[in-house]
C-alpha positions in Angstrom: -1.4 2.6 28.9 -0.4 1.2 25.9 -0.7 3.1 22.3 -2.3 1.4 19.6 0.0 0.8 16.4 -1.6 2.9 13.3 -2.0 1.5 10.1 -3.2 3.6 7.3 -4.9 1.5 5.0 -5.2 3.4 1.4 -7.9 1.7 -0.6 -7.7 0.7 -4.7 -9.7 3.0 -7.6 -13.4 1.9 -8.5 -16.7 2.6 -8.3 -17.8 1.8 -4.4 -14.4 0.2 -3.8 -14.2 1.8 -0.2 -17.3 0.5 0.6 -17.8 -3.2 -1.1 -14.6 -4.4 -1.6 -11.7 -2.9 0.0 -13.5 -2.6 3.2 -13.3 -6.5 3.0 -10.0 -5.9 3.8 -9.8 -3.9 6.0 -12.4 -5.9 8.3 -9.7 -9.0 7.8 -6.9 -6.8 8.9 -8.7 -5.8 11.5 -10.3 -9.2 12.9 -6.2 -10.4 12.3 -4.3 -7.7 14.0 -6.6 -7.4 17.2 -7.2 -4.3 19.7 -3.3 -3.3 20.0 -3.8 -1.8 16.2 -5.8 1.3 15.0 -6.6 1.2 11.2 -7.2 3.9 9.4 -9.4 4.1 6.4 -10.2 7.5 4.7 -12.5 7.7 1.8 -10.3 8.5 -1.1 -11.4 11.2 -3.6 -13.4 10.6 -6.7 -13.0 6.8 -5.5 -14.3 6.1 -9.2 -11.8 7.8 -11.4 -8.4 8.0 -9.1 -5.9 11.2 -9.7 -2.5 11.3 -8.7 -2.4 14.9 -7.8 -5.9 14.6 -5.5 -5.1 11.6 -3.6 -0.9 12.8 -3.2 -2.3 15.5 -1.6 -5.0 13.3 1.1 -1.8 11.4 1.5 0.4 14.2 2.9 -2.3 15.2 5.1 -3.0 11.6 6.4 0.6 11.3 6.8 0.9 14.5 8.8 -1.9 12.8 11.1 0.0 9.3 12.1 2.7 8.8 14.6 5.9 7.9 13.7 6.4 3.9 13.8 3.1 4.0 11.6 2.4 0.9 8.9 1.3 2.1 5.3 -0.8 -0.5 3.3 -1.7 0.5 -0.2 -4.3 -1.7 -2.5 -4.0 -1.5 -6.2 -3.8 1.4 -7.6 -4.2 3.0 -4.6 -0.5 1.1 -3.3 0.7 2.3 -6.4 0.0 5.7 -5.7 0.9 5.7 -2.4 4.7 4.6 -3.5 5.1 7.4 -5.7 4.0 9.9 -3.6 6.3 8.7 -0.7 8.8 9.1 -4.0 8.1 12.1 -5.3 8.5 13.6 -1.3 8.9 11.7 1.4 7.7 12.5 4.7 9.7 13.7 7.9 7.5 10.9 9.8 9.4 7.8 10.1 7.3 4.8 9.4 7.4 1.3 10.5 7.0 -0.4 7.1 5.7 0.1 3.7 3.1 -2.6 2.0 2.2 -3.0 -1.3 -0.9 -5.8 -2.4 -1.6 -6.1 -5.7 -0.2 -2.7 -6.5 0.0 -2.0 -10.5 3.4 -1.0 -11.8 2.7 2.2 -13.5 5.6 2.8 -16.2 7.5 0.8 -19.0 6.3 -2.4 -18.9 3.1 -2.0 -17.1 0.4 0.4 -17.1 0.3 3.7 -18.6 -0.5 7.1 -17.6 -0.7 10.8 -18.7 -1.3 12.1 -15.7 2.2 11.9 -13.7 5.6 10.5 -14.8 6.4 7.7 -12.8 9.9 7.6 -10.5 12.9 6.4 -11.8 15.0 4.8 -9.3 12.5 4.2 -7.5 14.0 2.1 -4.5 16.9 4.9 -4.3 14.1 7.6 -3.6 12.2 5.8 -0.8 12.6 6.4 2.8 15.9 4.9 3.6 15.8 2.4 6.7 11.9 0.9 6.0 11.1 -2.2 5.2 9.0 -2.5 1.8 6.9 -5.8 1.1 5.2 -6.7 -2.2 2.6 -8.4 -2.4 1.1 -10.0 -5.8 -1.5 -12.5 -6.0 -0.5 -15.5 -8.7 -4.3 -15.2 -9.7 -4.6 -11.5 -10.1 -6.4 -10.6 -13.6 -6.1 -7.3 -12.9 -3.1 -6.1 -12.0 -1.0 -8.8 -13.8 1.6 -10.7 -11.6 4.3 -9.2 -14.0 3.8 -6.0 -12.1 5.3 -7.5 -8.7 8.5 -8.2 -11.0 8.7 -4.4 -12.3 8.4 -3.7 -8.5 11.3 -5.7 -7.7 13.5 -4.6 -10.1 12.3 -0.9 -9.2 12.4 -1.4 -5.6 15.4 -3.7 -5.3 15.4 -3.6 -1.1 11.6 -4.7 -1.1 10.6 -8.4 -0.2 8.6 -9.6 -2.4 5.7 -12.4 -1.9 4.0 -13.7 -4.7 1.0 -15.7 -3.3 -0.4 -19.0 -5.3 -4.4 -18.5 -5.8 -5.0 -15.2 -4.7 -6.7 -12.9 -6.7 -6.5 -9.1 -6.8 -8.9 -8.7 -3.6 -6.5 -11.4 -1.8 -9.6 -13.5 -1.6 -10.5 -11.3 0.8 -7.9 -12.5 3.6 -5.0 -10.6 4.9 -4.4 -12.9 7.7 -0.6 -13.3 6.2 -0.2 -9.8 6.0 -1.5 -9.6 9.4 1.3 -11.7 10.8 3.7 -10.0 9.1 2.4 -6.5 10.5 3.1 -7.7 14.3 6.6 -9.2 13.5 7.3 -6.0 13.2 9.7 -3.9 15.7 7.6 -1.4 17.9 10.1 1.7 17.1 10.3 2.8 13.7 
């Protein structure tokens, strides 16, 4: 029998993000990657005002929970604290792939924040050997398409996709991202 691939999609901050918009998502990921994929969606903490330190922590534990070849999709703010935390102290699992959409570059340059210092050097503190994609909507009024640039700069081994039209929710259609997901090698 063959295992289902994991994904652990992180969803952004918001009031009912989990449930009206990222789950939007999800359900393209989902309808694009098939049967041969199990994603997994937890509910994020206090959904409506994101912390660092609370969802750090539900990342460790859903990290301790996937099996080692295992995708990690962050949205928004919730890909930019995912990054961090995989940072700050990465995990003995080793994962398949690392992907950012529409992630906001917290730091100089882009957004602020009092609650946690963001990484410096950041590319050189990431777990060595996984393949990181950015991905920035052109039409993204949220999360300005400036931030994909700090990312690359940051995160010099990432590839980078900046995608014309799409707006912070990816209109809604990770089909791309999809493909991108399967080209992947089985063994992490």
């Amino acid at each position: 029998m063959q295992m289902k691939r994991q994904v652990l999609f992180v969803q952004g901050g918001g009031e009912r993000v989990h449930d009206d918009w990222d789950s939007k998502l999800v359900e393209s990921l989902r309808a694009a990657l098939g049967p041969n994929y199990e994603i997994r969606y937890p509910r994020m903490p206090n959904e409506d005002d994101p912390s660092y330190a609370t969802w750090k922590a539900t990342l460790e534990k859903e990290f301790a929970a996937l099996d080692d070849g295992a995708i990690l999709l962050g949205h928004s703010i919730g890909g930019t604290i995912l990054i961090h935390a995989l940072a700050e102290n990465p995990p003995e699992r080793a994962f398949g792939a690392i992907v950012l959409i529409a992630a906001p570059f917290v730091g100089e340059g882009g957004w602020q924040s009092d609650e946690w210092k963001p990484q410096r050097e950041l590319g050189k503190k990431l777990p060595g050997g996984v393949p990181i994609y950015l991905y920035h909507g052109l039409a993204d009024d949220i999360a300005p398409p400036s931030h994909v640039e700090l990312y690359a700069h940051a995160i010099p081994q990432a590839h980078v996709c900046r995608m014309a039209g799409r707006d912070h929710q990816f209109n809604n259609d990770l089909t791309g991202i999809a493909a991108v997901i399967e080209s992947l090698p089985a063994e992490a």
